[in-house]
Backbone bond lengths (Angstrom), bond angles and torsions (degrees), N, CA, C in turn:
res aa  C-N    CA-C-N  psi(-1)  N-CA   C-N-CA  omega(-1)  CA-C   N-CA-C  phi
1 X - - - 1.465 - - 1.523 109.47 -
2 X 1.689 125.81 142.73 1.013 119.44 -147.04 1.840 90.64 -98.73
3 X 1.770 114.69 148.82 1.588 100.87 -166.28 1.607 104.86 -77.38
4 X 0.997 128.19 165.60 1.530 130.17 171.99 1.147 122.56 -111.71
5 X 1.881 117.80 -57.66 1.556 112.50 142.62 1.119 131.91 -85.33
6 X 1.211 131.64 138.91 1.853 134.32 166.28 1.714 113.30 -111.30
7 X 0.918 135.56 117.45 1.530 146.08 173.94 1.818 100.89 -104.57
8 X 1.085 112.89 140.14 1.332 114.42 174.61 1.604 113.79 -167.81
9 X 1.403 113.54 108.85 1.383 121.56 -168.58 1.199 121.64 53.94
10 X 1.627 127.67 42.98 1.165 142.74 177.40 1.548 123.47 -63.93
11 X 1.250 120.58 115.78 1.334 137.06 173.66 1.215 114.95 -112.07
12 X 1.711 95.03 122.63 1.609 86.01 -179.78 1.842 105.11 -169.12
13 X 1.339 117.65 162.24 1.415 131.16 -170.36 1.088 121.93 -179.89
14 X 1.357 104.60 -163.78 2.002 87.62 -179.86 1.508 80.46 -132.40
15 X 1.618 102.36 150.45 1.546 122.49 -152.24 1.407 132.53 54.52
16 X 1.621 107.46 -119.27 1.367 128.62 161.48 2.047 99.04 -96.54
17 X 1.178 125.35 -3.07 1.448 109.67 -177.68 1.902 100.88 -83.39
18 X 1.133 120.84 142.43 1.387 116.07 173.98 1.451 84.77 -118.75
19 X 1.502 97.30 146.16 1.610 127.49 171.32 2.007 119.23 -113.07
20 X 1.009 77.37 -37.33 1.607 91.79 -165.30 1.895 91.32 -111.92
21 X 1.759 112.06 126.82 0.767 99.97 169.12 2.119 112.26 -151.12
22 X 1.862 98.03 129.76 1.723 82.81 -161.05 1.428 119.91 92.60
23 X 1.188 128.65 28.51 1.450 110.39 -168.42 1.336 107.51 -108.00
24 X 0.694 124.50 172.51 1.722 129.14 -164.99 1.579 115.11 179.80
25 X 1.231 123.71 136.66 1.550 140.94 -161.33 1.486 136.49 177.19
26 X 1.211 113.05 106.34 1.565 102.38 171.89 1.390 128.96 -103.50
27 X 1.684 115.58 120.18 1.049 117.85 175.49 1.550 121.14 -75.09
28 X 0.927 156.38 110.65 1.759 149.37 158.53 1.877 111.68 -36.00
29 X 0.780 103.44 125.89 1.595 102.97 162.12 1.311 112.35 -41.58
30 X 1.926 125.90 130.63 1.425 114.27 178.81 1.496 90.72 88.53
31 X 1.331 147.45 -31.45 1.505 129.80 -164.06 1.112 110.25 -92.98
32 X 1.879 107.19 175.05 1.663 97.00 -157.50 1.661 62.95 -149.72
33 X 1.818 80.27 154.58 1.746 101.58 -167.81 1.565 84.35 -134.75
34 X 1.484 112.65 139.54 1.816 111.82 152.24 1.384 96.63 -110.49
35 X 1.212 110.28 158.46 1.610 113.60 -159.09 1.848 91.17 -136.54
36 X 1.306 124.07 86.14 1.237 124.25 171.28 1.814 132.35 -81.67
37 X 1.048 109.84 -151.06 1.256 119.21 -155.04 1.513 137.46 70.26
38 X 1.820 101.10 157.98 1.310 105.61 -178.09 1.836 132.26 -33.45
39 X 1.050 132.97 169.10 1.737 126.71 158.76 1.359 111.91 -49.98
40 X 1.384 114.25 155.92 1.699 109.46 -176.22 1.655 123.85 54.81
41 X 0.979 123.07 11.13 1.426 123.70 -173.72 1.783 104.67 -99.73
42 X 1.096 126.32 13.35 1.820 153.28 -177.76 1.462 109.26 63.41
43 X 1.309 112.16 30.67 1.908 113.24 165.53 1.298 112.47 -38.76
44 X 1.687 114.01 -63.65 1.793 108.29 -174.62 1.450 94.96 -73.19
45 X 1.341 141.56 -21.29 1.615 120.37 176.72 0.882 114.02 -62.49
46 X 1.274 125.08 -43.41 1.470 138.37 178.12 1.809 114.53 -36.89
47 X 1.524 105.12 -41.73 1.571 118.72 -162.55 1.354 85.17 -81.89
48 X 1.228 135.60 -60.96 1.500 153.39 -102.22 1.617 77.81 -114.61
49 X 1.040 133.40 -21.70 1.639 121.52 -171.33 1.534 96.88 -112.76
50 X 1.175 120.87 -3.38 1.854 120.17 176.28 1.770 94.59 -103.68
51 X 1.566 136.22 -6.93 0.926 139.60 -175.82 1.713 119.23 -99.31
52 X 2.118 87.88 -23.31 1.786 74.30 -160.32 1.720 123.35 129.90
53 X 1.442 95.66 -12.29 1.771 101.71 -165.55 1.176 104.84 -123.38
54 X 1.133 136.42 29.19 1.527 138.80 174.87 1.602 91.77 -126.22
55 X 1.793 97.37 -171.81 1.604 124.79 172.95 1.278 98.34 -125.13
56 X 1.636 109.90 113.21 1.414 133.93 149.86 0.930 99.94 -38.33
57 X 1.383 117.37 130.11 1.855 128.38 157.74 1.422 92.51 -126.59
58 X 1.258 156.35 -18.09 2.062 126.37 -174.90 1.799 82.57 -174.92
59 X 0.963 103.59 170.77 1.781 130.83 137.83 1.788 86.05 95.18
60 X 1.414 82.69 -157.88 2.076 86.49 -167.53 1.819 92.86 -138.61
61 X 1.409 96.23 155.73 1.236 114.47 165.75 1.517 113.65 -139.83
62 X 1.516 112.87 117.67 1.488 112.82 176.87 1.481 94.23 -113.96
63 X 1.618 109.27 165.85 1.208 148.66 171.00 1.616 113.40 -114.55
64 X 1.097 136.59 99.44 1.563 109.04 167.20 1.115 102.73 67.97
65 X 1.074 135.55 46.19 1.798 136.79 176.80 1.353 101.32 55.90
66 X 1.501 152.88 -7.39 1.280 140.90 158.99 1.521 123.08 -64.46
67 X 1.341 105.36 126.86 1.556 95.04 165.63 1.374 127.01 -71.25
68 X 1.420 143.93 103.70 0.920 125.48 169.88 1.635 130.42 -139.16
69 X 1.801 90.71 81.60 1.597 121.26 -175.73 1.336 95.46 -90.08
70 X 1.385 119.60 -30.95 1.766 111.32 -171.60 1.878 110.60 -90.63
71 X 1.341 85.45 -8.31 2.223 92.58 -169.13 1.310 106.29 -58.48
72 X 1.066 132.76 144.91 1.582 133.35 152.08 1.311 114.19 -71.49
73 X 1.395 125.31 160.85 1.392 121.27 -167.12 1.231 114.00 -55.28
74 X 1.379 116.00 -57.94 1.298 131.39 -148.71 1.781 90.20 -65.62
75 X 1.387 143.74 -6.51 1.276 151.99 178.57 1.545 96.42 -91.83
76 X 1.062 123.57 -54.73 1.873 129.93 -178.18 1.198 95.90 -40.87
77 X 1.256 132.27 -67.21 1.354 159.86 -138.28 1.417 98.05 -81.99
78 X 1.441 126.39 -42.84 1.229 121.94 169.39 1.555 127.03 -71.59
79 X 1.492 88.79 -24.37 1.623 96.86 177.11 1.968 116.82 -85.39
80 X 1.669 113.71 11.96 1.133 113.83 158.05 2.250 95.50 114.23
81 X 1.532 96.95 17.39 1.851 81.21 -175.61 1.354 103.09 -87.98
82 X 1.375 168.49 -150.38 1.435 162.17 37.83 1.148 108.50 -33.98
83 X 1.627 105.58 166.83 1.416 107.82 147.03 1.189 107.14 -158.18
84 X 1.520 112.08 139.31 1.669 117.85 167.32 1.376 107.73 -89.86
85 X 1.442 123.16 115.29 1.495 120.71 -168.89 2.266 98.59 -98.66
86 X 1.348 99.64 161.93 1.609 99.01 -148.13 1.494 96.40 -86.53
87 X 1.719 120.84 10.38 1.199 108.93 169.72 1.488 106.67 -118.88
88 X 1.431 114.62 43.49 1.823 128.35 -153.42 1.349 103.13 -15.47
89 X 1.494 151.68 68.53 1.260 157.81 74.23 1.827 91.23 79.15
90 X 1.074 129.14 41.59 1.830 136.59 -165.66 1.834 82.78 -71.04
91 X 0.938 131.37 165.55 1.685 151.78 166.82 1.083 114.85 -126.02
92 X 1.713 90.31 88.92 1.585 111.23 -167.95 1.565 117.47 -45.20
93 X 1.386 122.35 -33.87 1.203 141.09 -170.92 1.818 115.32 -66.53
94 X 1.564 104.11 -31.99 1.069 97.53 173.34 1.800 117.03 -118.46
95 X 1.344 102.29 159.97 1.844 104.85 179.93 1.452 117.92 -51.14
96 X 0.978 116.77 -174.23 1.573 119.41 177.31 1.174 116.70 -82.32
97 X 1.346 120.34 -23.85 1.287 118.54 -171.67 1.928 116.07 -96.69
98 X 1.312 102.00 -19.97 1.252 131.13 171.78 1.781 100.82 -72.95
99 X 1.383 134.19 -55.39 1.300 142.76 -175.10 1.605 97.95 -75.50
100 X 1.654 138.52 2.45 1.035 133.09 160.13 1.506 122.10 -118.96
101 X 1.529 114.63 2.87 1.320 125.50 144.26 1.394 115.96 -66.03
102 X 0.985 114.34 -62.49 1.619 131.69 -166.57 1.366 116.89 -36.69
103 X 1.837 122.76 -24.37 0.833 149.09 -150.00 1.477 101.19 -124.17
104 X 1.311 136.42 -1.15 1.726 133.58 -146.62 1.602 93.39 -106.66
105 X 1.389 82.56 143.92 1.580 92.24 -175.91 1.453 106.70 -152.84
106 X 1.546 145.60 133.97 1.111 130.10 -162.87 1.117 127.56 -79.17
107 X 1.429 123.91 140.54 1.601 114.22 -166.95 2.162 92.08 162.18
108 X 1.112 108.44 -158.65 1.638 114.56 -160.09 1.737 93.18 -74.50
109 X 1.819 121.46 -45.92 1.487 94.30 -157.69 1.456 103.37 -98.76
110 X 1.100 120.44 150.37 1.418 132.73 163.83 1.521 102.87 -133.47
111 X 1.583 89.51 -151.98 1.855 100.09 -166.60 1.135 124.59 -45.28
112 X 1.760 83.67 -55.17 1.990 105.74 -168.05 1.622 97.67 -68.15
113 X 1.590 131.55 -39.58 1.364 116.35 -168.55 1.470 109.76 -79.49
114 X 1.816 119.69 -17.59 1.423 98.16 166.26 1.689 127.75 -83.91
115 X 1.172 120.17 -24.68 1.135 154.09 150.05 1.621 100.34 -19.65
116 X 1.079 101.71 -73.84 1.542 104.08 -170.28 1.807 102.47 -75.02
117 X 1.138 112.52 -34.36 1.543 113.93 175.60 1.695 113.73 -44.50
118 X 1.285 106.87 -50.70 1.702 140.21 -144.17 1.781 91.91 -129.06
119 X 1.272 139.82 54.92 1.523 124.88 170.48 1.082 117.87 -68.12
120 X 1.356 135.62 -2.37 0.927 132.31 157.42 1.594 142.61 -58.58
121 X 1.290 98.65 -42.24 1.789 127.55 146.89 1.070 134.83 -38.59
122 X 1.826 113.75 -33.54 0.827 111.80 -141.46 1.725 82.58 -104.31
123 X 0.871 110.69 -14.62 1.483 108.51 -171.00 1.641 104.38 -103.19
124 X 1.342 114.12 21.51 1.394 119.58 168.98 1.410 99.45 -133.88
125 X 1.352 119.94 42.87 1.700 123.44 166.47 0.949 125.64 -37.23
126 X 1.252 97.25 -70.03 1.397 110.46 -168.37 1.569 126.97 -67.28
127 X 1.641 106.72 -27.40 1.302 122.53 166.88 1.876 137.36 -22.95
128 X 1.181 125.75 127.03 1.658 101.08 167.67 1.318 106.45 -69.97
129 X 1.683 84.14 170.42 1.720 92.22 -172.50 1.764 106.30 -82.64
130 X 1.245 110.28 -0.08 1.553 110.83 168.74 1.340 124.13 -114.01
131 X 1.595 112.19 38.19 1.564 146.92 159.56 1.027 128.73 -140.38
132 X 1.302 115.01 54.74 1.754 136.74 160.03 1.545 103.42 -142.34
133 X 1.392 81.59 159.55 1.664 101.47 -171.21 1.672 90.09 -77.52
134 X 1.720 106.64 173.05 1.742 129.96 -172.23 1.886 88.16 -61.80
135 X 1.238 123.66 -61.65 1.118 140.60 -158.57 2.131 76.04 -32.86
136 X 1.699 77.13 -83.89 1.798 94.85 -150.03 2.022 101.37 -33.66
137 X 1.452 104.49 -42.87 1.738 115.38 -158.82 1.752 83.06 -58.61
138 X 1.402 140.48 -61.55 1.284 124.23 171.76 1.244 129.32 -50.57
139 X 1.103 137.93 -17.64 1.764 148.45 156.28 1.589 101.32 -42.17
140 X 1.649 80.75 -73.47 1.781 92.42 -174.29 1.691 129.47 -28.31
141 X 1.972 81.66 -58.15 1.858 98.89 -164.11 1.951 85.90 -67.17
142 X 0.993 109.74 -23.52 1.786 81.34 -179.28 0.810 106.91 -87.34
143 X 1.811 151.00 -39.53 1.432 142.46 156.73 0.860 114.95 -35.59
144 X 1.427 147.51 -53.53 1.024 159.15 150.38 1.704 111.88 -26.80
145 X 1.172 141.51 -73.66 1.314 133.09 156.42 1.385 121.44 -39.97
146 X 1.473 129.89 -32.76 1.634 141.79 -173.60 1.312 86.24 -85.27
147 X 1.497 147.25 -16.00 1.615 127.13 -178.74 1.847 106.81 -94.88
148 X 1.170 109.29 -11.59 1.632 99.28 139.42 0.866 142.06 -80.10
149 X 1.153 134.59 17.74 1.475 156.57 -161.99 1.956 106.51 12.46
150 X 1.457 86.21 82.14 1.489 93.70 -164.76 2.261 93.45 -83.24
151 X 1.083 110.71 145.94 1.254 110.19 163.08 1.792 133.80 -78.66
152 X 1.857 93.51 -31.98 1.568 102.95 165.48 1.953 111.31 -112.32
153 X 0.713 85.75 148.65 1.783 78.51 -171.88 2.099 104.04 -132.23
154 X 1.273 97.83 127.78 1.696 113.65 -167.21 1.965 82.79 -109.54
155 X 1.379 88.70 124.79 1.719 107.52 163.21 1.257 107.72 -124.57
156 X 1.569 114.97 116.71 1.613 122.25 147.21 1.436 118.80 -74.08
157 X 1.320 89.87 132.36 1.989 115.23 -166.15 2.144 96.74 -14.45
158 X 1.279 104.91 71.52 1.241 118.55 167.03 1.335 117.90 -55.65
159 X 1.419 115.84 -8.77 1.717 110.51 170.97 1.557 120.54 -101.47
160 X 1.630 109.38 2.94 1.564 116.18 -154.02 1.856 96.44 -68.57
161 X 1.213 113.25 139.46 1.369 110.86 167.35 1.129 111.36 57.86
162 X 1.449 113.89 23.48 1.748 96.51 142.01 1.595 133.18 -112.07
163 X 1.520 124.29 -176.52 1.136 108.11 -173.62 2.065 112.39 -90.13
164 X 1.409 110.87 165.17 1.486 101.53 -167.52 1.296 108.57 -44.14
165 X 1.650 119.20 -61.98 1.211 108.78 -162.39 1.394 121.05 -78.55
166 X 1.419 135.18 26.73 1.521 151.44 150.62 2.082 105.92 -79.77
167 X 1.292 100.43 -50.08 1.172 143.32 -162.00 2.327 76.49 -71.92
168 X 0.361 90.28 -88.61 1.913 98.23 -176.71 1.483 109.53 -31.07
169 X 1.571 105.23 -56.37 1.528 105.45 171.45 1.066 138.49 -65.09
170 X 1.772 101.65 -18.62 1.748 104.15 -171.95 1.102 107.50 -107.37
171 X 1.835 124.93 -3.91 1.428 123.74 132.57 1.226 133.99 -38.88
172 X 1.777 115.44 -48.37 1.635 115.64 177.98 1.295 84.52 -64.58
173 X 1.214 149.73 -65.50 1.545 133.25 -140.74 1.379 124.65 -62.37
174 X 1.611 92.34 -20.04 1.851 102.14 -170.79 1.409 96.39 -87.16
175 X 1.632 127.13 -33.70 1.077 123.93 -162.68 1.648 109.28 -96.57
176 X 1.540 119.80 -13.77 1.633 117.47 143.66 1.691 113.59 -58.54
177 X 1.643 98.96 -41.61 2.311 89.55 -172.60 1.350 102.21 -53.15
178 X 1.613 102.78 -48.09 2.097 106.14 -158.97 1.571 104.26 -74.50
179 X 1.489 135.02 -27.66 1.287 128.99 -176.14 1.657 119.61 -109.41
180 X 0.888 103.52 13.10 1.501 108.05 -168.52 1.792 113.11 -140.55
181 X 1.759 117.79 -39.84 0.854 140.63 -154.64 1.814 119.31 -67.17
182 X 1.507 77.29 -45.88 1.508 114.84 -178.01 1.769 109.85 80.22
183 X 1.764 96.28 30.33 1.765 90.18 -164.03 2.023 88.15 -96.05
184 X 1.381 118.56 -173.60 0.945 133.55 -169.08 1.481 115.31 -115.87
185 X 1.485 145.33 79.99 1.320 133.22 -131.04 1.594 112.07 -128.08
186 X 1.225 116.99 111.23 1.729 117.56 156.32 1.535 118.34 -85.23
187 X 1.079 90.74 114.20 1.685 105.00 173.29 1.628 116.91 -85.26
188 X 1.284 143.26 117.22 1.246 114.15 172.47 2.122 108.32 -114.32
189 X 1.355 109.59 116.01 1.622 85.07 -161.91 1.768 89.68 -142.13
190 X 1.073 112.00 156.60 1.441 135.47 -178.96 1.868 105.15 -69.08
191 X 1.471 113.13 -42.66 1.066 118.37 -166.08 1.535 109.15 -77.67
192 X 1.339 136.63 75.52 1.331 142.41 -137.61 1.638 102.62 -66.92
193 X 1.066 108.86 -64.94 1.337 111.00 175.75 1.690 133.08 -59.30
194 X 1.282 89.69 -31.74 1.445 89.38 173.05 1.948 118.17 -58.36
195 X 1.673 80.64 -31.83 1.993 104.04 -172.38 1.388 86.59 -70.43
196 X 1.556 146.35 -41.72 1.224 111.02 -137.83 1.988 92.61 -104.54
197 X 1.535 105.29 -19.29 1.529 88.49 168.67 1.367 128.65 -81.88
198 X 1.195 117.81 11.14 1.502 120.66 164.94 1.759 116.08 -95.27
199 X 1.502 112.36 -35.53 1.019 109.67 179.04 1.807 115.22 -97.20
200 X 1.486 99.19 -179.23 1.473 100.74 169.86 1.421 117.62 -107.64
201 X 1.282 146.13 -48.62 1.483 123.32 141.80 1.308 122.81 -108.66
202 X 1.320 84.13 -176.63 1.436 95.65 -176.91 1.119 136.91 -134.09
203 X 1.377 147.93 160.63 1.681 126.89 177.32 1.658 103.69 -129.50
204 X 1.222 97.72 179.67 2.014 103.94 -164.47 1.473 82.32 -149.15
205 X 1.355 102.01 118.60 1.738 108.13 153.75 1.394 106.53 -117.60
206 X 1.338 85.34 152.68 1.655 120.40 -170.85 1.546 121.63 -128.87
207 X 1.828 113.60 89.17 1.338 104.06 179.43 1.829 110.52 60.87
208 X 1.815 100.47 43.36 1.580 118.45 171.92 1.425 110.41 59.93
209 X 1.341 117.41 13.73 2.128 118.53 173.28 1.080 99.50 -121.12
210 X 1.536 131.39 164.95 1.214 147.15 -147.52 1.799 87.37 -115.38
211 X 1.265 111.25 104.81 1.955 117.12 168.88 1.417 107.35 -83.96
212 X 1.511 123.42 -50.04 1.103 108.67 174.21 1.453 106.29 -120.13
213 X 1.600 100.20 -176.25 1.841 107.28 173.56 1.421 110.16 172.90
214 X 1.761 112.01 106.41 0.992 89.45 -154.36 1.803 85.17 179.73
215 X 1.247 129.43 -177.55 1.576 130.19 -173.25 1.653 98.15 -70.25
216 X 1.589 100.71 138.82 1.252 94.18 148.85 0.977 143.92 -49.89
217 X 1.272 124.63 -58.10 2.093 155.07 156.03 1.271 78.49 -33.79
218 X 0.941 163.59 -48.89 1.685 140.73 -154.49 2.085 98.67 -88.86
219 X 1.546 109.65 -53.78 1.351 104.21 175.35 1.151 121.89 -64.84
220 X 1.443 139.84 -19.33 1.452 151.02 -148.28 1.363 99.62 -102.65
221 X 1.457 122.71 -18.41 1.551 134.30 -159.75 1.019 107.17 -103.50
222 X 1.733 131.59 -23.36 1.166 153.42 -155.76 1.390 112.21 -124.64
223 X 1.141 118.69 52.12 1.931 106.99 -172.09 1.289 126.20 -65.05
224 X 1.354 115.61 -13.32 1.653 120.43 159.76 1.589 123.65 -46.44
225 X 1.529 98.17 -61.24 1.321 129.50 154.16 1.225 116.34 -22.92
226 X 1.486 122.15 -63.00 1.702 127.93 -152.96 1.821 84.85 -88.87
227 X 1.616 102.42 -50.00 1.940 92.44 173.90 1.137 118.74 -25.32
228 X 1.165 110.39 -52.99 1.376 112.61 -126.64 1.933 99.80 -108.87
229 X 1.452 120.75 -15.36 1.138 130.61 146.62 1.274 117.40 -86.78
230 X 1.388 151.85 -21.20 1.489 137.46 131.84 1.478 121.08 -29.08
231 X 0.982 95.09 -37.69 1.697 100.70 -162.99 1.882 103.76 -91.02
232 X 1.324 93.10 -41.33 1.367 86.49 -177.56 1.987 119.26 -77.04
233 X 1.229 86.79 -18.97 1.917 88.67 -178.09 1.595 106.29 -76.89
């Protein structure tokens, strides 16, 4: 399978602070990464510097055999990345269906395919985006990213603070994008297990370095293991 992301000796932070340091990873096209560890250990840096929102300090980042450590986002974004950022950024001002135009770009998903993804949404159309519940505002920001028809797709801990049965559905949905979708997906989420049965590997940073890296099914099997690298990063 041909790789899609490449990370290799990645340095990175915002300013002169470095967060992320050394990192290295290959995703396959079609593959799905959960990206664990404790708070503060640079999970959203991690996304946020494959997106565009950090300061490059060393190493390379390709896409699709492109380098693009020097691109500005809005170039990433053209070249097929999304991102659901972990405070989904909804525009209170406009409806739901308006905050999933805004975002449209041509390619497989539009209305009707998020719509049917997310039915829940769909019957709050007309709505502003600062009159829906957390549940729905996370529906959105990922419809909302899927109406660029991004090819790799970055999720911040998209399950944090919701309730189970929100929390249940937007599992089937992640686990229709990563097995069915044919999209390319980093997950980064607190809820370890939930991340590692949807995806196929996974990585553990520790104090911004990569501790583990390696199959999910191998960490998920081992819960001492996943303890005991949660705890320690």
């Amino acid at each position: 399978m041909p790789e899609g992301l490449t990370l290799s000796g990645v340095r990175a932070g915002y300013g002169e602070t470095v967060v992320l340091e050394d990192i290295a990873f290959s995703l396959p096209e079609r593959g799905s990464l959960a990206v664990l560890g404790r708070n503060g250990v640079g999970k959203t840096t991690l996304l946020a510097t494959v997106i565009g929102h950090t300061t490059f300090h060393s190493g390379r980042i390709e896409y699709r055999g492109t380098p693009i450590a020097g691109l500005p986002a809005y170039e990433r974004a053209r070249l097929g990345i999304g991102y659901v950022p972990q405070e989904r950024e909804i525009f209170p001002s406009l409806t739901v269906e308006e905050n999933l135009t805004v975002a449209e770009r041509p390619g497989r998903w539009n209305l009707e395919r998020v719509y049917e993804l997310f039915p829940g949404i769909e019957r709050r159309r007309s709505h502003m985006g600062n009159q829906i519940s957390g549940g729905e505002q996370q529906m959105l920001a990922i419809g909302r990213a899927l109406m660029g028809n991004p090819t790799l797709l970055l999720m911040d801990e998209p399950l944090e603070g919701l309730a189970p049965i929100i929390v249940e559905s937007l599992l089937k949905a992640l686990a229709r994008l990563i097995r069915e979708e044919s999209l390319t997906v980093i997950l980064v989420e607190q809820h370890a297990k939930l991340a590692l049965e949807v995806t196929q590997d996974a990585l553990v940073l520790n104090r911004g370095r990569v501790s583990y890296l390696g199959t999910s099914a191998d960490l998920l099997a081992d819960p001492q293991r996943l303890t005991s690298l949660i705890v320690a990063a």
